[in-house]
C-alpha angles and dihedrals in degrees: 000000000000099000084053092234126114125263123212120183125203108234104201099166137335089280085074099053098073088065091043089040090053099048092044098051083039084056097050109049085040099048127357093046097053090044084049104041100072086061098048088092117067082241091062097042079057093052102038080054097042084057093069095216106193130244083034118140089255095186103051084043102055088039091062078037090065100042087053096042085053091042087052094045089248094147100141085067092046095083091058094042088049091047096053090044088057100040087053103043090035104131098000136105089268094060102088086046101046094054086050090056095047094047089042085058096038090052088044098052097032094238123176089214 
């Protein structure tokens, strides 16, 4: 919402839905169409990753970063991508995955890194 604050609504009876109905379609083709729609193209998706926005999940992003770097033949951006999926899941739970992830791409596009 604007205020960046959630919204709840009370629902009593289906008389109430018309009001609710009319406020949530009014939110989203006001608001969260027009946040969504720049990163509807792979190109946007690059770019809302490239922008770092805090509090966002890092690892699942740069793994589809990757995938779509590979797909694009952005390999020279692929070392740095696999650096920062390894310093981040080093240790962890996601370790074993992510170097799955980064062999399965290697294999697949047949990368010397």
């Amino acid at each position: 919402m604007p205020d960046h604050k959630d919204k709840w609504w009370t629902l009593s009876d289906e008389t109430s839905y018309a009001a609710v109905e009319s406020e949530v379609k009014k939110a989203l083709s006001d608001l969260a169409i027009p946040l969504i729609t720049p990163h509807l193209t792979e190109q946007g998706l690059l770019e809302l990753w490239a922008s770092n926005i805090p509090g966002s999940f890092e690892y699942p992003t740069l793994k589809c970063k990757s995938i779509l770097l590979a797909l694009q033949h952005g390999f020279d951006e692929l070392p740095e991508t696999f650096h920062r999926i390894r310093e981040i899941c080093a240790g962890g739970p996601a370790e074993q995955g992510a170097e799955e992830h980064i062999a399965e791409l290697k294999k697949h596009f047949s990368l010397p890194y």
